[in-house]
Jmol script that loads the backbone (N, CA, C; Angstrom):
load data "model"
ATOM      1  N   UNK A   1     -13.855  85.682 -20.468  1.00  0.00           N
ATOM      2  CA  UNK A   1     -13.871  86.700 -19.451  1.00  0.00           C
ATOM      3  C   UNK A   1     -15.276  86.974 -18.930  1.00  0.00           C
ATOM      4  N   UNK A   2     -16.092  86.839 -19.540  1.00  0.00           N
ATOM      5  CA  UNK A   2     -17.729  86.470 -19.275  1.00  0.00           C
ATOM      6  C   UNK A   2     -18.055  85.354 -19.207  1.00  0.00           C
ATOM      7  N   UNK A   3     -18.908  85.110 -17.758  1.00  0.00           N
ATOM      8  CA  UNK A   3     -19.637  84.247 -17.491  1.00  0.00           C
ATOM      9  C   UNK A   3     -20.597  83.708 -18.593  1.00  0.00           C
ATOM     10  N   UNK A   4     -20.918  82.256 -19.615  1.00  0.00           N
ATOM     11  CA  UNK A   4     -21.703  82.486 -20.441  1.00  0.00           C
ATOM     12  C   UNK A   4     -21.639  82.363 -21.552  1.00  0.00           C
ATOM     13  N   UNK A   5     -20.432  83.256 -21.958  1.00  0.00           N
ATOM     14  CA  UNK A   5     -19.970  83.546 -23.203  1.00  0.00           C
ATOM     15  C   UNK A   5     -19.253  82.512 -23.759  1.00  0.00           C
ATOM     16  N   UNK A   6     -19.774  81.827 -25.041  1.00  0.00           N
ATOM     17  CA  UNK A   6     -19.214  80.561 -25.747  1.00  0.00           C
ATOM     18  C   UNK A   6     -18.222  81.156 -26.896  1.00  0.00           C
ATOM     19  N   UNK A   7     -18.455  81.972 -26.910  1.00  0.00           N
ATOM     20  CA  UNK A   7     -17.736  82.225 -28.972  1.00  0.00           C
ATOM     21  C   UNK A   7     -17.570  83.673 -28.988  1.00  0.00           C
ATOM     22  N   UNK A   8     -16.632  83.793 -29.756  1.00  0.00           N
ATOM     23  CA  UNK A   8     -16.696  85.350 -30.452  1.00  0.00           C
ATOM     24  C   UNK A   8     -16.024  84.534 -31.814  1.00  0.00           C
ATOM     25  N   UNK A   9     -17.149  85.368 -32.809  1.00  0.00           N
ATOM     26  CA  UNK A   9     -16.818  84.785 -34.681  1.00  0.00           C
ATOM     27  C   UNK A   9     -17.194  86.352 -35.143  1.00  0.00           C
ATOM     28  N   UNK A  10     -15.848  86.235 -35.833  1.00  0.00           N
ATOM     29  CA  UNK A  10     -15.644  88.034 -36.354  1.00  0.00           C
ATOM     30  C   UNK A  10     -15.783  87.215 -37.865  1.00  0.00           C
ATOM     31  N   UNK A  11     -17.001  88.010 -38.226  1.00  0.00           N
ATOM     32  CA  UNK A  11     -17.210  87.750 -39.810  1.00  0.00           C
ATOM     33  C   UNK A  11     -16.730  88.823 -40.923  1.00  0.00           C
ATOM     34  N   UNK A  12     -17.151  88.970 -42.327  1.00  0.00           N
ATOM     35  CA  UNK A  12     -16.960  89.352 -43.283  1.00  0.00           C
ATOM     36  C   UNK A  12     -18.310  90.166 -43.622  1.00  0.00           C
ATOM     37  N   UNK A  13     -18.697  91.089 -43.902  1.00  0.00           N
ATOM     38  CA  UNK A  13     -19.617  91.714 -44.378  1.00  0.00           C
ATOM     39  C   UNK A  13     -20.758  90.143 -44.582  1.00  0.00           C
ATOM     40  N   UNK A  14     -20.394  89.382 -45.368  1.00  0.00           N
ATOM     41  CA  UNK A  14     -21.159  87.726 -45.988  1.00  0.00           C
ATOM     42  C   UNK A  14     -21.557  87.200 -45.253  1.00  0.00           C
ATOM     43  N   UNK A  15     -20.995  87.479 -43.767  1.00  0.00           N
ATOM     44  CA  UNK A  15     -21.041  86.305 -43.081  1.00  0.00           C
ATOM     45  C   UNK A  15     -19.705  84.937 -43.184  1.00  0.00           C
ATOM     46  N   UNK A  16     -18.654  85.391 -43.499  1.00  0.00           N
ATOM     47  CA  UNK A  16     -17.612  84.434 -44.216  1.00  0.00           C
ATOM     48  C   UNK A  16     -16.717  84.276 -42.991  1.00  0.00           C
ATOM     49  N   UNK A  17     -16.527  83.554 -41.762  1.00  0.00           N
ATOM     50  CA  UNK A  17     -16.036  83.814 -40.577  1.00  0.00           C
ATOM     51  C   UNK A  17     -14.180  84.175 -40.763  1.00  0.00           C
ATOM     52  N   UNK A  18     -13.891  85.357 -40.544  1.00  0.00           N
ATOM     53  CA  UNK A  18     -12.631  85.232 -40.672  1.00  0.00           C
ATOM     54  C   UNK A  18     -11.639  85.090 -39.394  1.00  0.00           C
ATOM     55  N   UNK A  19     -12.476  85.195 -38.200  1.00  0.00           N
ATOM     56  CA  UNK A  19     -11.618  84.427 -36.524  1.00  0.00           C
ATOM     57  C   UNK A  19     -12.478  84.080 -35.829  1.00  0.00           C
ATOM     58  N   UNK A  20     -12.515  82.979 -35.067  1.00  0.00           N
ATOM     59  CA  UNK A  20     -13.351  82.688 -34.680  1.00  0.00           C
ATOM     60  C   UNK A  20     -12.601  81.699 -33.211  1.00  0.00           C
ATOM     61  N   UNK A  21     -13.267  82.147 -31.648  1.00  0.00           N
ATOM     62  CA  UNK A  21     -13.100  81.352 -30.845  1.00  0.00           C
ATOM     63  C   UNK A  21     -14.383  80.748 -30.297  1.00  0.00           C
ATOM     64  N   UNK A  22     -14.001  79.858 -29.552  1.00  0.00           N
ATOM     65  CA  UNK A  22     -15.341  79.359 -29.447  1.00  0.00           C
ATOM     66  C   UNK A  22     -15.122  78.217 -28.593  1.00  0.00           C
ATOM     67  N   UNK A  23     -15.665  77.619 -26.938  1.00  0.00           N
ATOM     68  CA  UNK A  23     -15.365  76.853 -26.022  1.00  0.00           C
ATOM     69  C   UNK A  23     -16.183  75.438 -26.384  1.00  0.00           C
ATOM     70  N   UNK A  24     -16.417  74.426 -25.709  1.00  0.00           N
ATOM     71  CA  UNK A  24     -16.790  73.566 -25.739  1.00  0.00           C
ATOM     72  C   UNK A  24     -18.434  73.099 -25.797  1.00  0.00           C
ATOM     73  N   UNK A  25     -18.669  74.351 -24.969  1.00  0.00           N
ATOM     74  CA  UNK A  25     -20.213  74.479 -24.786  1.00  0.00           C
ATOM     75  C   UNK A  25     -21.107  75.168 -25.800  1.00  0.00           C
ATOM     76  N   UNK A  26     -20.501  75.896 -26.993  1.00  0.00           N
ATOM     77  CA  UNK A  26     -21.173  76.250 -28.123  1.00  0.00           C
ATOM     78  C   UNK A  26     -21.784  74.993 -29.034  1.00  0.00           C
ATOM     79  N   UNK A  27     -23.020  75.672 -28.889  1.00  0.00           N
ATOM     80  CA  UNK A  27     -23.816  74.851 -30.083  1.00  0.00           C
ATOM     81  C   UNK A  27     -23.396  74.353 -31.400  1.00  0.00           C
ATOM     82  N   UNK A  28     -23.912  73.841 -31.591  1.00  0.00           N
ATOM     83  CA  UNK A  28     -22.908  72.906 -33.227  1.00  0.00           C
ATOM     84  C   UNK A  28     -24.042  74.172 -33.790  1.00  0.00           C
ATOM     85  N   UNK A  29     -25.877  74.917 -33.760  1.00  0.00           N
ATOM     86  CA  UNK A  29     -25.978  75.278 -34.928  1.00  0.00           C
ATOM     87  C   UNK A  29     -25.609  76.819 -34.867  1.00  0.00           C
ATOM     88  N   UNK A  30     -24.879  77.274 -33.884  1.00  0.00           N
ATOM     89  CA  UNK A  30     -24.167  78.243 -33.774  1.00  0.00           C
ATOM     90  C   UNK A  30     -23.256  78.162 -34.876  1.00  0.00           C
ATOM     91  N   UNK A  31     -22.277  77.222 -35.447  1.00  0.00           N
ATOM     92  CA  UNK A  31     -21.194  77.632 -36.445  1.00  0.00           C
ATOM     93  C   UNK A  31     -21.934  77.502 -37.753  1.00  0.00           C
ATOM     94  N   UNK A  32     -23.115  77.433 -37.641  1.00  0.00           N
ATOM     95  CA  UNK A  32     -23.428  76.838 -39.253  1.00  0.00           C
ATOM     96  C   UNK A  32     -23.653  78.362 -40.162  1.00  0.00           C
ATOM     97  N   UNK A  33     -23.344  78.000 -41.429  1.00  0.00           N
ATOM     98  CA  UNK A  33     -23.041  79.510 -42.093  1.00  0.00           C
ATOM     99  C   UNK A  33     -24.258  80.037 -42.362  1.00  0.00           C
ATOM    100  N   UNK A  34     -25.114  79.423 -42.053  1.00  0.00           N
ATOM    101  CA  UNK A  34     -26.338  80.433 -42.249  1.00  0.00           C
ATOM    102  C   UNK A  34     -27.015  81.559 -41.440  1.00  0.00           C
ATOM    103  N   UNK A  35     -26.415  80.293 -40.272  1.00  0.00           N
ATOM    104  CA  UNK A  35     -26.506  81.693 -38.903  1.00  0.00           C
ATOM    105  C   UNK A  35     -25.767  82.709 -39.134  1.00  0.00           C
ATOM    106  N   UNK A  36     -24.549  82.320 -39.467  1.00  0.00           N
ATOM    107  CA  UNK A  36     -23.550  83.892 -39.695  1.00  0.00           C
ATOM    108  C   UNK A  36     -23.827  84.608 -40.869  1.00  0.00           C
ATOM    109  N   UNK A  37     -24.901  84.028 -42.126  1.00  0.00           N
ATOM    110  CA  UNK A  37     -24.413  85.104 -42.521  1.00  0.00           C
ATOM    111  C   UNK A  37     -26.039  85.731 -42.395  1.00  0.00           C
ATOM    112  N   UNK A  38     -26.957  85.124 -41.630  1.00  0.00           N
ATOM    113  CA  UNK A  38     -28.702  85.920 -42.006  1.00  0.00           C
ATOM    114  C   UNK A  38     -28.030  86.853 -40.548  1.00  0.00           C
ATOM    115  N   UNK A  39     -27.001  87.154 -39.938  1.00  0.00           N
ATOM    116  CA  UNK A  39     -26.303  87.961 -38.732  1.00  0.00           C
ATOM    117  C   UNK A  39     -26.093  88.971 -39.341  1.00  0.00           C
ATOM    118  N   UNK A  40     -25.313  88.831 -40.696  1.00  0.00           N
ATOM    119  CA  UNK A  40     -24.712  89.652 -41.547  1.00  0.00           C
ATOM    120  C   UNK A  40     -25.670  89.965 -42.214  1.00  0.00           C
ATOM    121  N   UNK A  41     -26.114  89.767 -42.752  1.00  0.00           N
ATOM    122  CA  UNK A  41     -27.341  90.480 -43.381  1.00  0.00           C
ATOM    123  C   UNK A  41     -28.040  91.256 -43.031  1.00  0.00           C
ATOM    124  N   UNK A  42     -28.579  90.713 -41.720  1.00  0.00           N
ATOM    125  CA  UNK A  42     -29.637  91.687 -40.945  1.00  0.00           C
ATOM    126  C   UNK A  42     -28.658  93.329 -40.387  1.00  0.00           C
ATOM    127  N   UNK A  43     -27.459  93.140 -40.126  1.00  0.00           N
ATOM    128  CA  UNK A  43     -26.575  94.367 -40.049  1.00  0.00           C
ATOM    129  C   UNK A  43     -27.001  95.026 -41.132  1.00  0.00           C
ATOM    130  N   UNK A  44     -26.680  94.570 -42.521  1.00  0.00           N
ATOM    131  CA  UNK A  44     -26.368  95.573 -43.568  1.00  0.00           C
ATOM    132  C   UNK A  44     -28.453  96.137 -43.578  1.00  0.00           C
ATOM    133  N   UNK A  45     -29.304  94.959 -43.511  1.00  0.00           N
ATOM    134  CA  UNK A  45     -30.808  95.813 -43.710  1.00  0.00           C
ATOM    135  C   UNK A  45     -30.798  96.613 -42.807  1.00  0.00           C
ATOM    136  N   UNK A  46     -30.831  96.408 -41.473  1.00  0.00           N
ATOM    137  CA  UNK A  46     -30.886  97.678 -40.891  1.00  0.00           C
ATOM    138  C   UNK A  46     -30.232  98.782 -41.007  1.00  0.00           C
ATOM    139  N   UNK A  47     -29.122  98.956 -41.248  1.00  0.00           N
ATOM    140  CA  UNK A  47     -28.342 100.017 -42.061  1.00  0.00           C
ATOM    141  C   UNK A  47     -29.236 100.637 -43.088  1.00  0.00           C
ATOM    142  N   UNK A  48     -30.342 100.271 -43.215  1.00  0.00           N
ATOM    143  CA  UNK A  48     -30.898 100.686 -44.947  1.00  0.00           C
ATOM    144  C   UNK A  48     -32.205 101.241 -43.957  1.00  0.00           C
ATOM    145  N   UNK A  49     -32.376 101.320 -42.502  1.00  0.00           N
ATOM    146  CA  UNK A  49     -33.443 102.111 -42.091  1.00  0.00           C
ATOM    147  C   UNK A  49     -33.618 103.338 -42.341  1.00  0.00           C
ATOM    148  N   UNK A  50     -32.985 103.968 -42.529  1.00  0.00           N
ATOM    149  CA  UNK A  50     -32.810 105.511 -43.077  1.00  0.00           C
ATOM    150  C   UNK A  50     -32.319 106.564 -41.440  1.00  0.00           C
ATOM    151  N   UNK A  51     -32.169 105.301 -40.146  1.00  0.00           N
ATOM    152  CA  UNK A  51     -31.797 106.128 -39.219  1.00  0.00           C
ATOM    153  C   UNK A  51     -30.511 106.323 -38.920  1.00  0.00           C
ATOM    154  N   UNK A  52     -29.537 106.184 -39.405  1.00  0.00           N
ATOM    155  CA  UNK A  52     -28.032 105.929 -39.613  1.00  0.00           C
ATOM    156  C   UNK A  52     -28.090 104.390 -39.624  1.00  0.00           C
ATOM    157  N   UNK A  53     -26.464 104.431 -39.591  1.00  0.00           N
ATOM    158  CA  UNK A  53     -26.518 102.990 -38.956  1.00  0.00           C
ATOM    159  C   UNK A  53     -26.039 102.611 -37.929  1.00  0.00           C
ATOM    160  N   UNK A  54     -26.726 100.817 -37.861  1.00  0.00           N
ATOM    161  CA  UNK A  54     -26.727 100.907 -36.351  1.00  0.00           C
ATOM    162  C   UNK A  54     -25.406  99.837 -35.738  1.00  0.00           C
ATOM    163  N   UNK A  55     -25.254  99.901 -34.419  1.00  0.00           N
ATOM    164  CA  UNK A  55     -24.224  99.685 -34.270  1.00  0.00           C
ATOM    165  C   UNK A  55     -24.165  98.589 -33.169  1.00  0.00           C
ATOM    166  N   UNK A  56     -25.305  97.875 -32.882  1.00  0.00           N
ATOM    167  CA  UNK A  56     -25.464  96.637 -32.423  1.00  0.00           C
ATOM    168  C   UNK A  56     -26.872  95.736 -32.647  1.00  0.00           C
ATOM    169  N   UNK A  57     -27.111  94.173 -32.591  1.00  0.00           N
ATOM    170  CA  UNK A  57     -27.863  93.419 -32.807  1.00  0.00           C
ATOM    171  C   UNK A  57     -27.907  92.434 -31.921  1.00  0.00           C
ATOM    172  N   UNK A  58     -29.479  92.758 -30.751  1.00  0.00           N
ATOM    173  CA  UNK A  58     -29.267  91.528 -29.807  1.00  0.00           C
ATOM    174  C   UNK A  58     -30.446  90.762 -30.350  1.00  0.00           C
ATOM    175  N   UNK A  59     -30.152  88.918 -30.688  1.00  0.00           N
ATOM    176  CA  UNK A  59     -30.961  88.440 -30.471  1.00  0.00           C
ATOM    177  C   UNK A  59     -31.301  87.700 -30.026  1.00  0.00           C
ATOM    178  N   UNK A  60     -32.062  87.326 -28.660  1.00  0.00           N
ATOM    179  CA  UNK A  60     -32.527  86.360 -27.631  1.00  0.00           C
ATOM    180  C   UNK A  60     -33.203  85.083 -28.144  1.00  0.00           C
ATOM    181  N   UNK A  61     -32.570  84.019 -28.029  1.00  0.00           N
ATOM    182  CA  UNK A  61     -33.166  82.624 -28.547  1.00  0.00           C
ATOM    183  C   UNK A  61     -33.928  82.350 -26.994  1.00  0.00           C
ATOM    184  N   UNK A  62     -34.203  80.856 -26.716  1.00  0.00           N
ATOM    185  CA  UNK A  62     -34.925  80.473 -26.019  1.00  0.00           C
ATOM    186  C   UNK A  62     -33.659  79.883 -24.350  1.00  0.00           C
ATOM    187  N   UNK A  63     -32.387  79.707 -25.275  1.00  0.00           N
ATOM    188  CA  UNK A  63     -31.611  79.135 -24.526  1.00  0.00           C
ATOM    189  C   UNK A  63     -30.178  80.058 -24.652  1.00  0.00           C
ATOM    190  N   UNK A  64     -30.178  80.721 -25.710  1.00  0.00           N
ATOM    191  CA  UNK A  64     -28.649  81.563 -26.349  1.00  0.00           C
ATOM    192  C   UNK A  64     -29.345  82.964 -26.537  1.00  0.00           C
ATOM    193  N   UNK A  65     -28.160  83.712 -26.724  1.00  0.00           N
ATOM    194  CA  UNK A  65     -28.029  85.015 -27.355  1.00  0.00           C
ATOM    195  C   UNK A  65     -27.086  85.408 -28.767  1.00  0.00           C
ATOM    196  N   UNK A  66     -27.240  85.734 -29.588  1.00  0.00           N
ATOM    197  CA  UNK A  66     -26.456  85.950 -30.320  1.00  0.00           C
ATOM    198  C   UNK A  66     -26.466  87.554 -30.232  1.00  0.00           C
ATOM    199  N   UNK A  67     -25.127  88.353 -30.181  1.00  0.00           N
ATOM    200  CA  UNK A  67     -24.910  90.099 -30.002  1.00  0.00           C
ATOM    201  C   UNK A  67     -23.741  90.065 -31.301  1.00  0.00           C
ATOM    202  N   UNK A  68     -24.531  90.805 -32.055  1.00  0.00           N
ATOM    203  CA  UNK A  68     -23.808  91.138 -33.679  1.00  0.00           C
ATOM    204  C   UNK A  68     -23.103  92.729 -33.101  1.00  0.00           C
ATOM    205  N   UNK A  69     -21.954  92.669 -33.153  1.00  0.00           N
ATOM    206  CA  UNK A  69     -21.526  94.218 -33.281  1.00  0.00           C
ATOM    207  C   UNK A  69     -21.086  94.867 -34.930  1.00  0.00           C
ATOM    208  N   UNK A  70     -21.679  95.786 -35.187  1.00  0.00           N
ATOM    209  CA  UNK A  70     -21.279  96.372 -36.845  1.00  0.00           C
ATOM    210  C   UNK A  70     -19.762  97.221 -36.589  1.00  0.00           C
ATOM    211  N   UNK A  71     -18.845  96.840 -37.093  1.00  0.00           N
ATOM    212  CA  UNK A  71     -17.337  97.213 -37.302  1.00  0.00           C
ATOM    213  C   UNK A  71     -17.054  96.865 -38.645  1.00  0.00           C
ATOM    214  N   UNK A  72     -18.255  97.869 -39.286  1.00  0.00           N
ATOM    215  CA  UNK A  72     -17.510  97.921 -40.980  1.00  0.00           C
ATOM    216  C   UNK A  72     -16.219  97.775 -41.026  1.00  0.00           C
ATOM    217  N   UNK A  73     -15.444  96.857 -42.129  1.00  0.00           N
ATOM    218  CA  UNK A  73     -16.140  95.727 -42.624  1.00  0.00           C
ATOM    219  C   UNK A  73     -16.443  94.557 -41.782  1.00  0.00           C
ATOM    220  N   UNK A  74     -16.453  94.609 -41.042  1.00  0.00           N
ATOM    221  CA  UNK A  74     -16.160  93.178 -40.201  1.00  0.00           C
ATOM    222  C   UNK A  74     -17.519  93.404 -39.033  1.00  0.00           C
ATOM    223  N   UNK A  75     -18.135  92.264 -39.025  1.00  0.00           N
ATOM    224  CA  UNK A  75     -19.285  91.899 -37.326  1.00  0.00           C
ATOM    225  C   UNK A  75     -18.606  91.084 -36.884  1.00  0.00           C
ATOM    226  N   UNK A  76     -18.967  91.729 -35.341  1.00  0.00           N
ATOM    227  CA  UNK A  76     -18.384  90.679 -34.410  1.00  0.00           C
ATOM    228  C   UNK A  76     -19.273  90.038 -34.064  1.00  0.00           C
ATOM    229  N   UNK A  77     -19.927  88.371 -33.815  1.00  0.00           N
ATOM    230  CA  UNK A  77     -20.767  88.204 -33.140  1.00  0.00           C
ATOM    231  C   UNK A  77     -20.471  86.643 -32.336  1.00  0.00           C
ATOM    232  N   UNK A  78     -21.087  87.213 -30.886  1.00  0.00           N
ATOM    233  CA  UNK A  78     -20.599  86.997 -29.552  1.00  0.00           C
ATOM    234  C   UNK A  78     -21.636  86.033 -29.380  1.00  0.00           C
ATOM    235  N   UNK A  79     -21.666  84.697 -29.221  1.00  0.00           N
ATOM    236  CA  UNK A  79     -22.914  83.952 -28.961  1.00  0.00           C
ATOM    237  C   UNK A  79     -22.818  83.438 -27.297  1.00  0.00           C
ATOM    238  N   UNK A  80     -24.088  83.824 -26.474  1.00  0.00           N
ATOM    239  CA  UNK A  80     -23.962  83.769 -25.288  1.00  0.00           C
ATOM    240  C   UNK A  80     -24.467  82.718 -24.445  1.00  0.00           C
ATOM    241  N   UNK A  81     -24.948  82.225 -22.984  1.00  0.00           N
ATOM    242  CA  UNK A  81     -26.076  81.971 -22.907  1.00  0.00           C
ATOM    243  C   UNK A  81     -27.140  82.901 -23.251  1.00  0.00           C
ATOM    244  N   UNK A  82     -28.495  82.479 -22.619  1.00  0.00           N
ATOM    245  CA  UNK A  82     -29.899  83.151 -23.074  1.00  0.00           C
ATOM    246  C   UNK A  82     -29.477  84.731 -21.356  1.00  0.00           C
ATOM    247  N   UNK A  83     -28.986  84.089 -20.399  1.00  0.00           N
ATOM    248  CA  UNK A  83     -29.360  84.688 -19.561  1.00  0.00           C
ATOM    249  C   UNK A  83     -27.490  85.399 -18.801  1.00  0.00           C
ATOM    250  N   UNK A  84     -26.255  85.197 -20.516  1.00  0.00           N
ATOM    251  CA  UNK A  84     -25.530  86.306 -19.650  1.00  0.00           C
ATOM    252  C   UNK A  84     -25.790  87.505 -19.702  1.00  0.00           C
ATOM    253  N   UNK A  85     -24.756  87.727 -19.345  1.00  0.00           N
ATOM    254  CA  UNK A  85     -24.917  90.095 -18.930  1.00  0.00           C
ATOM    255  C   UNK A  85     -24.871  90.021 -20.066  1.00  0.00           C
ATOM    256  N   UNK A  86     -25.660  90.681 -20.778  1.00  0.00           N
ATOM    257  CA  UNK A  86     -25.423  91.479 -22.230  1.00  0.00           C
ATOM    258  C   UNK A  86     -24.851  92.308 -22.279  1.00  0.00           C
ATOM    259  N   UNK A  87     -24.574  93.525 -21.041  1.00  0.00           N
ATOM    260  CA  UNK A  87     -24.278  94.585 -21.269  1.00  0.00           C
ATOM    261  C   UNK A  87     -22.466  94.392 -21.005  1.00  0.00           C
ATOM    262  N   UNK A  88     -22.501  93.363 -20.211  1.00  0.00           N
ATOM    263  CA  UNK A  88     -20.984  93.138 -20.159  1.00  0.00           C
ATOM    264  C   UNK A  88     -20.569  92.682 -21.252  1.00  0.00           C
ATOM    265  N   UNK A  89     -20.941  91.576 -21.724  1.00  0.00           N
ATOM    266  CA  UNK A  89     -20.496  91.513 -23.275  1.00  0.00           C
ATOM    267  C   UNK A  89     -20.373  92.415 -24.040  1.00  0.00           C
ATOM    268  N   UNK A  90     -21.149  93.718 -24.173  1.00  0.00           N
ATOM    269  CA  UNK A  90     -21.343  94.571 -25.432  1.00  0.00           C
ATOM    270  C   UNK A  90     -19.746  95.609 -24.852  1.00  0.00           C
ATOM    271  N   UNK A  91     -19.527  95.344 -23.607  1.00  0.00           N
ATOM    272  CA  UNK A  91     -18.715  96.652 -23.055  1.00  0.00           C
ATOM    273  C   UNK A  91     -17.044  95.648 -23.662  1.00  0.00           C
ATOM    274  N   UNK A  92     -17.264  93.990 -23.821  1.00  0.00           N
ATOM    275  CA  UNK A  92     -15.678  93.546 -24.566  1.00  0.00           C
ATOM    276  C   UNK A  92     -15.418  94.660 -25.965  1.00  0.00           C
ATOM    277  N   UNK A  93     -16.081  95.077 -26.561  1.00  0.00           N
ATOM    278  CA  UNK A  93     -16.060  95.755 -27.824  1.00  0.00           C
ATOM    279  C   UNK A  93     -14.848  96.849 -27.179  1.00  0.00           C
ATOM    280  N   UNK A  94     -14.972  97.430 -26.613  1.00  0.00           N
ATOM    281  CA  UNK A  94     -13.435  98.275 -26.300  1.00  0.00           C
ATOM    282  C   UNK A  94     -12.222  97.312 -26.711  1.00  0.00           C
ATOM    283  N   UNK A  95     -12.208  96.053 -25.556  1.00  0.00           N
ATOM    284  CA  UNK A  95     -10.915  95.963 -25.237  1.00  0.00           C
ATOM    285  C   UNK A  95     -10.478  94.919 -26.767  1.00  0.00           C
ATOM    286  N   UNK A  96     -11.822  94.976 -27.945  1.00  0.00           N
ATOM    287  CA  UNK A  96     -11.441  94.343 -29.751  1.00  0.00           C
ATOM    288  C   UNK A  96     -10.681  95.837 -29.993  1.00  0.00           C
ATOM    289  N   UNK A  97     -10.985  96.680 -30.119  1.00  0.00           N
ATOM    290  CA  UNK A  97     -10.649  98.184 -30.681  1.00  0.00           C
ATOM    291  C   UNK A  97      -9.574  97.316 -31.421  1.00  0.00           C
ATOM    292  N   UNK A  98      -8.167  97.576 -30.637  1.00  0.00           N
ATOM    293  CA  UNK A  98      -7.035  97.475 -31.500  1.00  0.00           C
ATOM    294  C   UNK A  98      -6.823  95.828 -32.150  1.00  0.00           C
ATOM    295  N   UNK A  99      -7.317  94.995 -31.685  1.00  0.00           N
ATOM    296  CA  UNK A  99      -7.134  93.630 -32.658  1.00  0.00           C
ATOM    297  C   UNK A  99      -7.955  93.958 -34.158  1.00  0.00           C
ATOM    298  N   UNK A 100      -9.437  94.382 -33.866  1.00  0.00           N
ATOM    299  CA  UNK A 100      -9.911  94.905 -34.844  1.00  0.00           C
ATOM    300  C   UNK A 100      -9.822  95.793 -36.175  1.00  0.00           C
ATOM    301  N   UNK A 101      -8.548  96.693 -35.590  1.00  0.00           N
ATOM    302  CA  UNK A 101      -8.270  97.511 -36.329  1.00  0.00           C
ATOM    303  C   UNK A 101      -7.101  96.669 -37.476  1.00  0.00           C
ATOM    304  N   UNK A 102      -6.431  96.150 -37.021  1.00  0.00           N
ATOM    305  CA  UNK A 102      -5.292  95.396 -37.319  1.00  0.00           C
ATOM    306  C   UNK A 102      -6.183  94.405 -38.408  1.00  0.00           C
ATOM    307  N   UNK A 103      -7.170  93.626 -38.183  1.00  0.00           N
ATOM    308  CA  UNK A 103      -7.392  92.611 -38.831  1.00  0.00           C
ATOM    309  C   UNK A 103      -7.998  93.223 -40.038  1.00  0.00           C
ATOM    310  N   UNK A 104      -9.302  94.651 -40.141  1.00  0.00           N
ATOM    311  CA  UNK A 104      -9.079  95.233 -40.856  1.00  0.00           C
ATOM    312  C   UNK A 104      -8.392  96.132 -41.795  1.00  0.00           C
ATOM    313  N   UNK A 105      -6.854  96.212 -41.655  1.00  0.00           N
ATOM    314  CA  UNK A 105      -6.039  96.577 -41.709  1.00  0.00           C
ATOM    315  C   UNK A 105      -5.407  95.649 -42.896  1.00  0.00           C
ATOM    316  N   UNK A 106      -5.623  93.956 -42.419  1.00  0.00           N
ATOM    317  CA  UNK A 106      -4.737  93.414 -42.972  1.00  0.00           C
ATOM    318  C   UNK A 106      -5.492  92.924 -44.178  1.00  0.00           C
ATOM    319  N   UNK A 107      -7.150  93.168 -43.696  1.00  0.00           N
ATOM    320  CA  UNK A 107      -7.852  92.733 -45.236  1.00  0.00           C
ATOM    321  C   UNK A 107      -7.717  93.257 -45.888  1.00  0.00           C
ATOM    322  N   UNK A 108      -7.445  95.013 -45.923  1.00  0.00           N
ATOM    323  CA  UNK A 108      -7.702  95.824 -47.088  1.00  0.00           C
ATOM    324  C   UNK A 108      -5.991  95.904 -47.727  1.00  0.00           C
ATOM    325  N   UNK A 109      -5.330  95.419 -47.180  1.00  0.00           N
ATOM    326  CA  UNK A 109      -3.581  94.922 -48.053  1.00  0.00           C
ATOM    327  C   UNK A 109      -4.333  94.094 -49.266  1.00  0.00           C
ATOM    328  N   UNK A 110      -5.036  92.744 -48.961  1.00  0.00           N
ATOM    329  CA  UNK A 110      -5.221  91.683 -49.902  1.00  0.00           C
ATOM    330  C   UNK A 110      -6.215  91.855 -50.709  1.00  0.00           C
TER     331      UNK A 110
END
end "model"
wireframe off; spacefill off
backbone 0.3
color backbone group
């Protein structure tokens, strides 16, 4: 629905991808688990700033974007080009609400 936008990979607190879409034009080192989980990580340190926590992570590569959204338990993160709308991307986070809720929903059954 965004111009740009290659992937949305909804992780695990770990970084452990539990959905993940993703078009043709995503980078191969976009799926690699290290990216997802130093994504995940950097959520939970900043959480430990002492300013609440926070509730998004943009970071601008040279050619991509990666936008971490924090939805304890679960990040969403949206890998972009370097130069889509960010702000349009950050505004899909509404129309996750209810898939989101559901998927957390269905982790805390198992």
């Amino acid at each position: 629905m965004v111009d740009g936008l290659h992937a949305i990979i909804i992780t695990d607190r770990d970084g452990v991808p539990v959905l993940k879409v993703a078009d043709e034009h995503l980078p191969h080192a976009a799926m690699q688990p290290r990216l997802l989980a130093t994504a995940a990580m950097a959520v939970e340190q900043a959480n430990k700033l002492g300013v609440s926590n926070n509730k998004n992570i943009i970071t601008v590569y040279k050619n991509h974007q990666l936008i971490s959204i924090n939805r304890q338990p679960l990040i969403v993160n949206m890998i972009a080009n370097a130069n889509a709308n960010t702000g349009l991307i950050l505004s899909l986070e509404a129309d996750m609400q209810e898939p989101l809720d559901d998927i957390c929903a269905a982790l805390e059954l198992h």
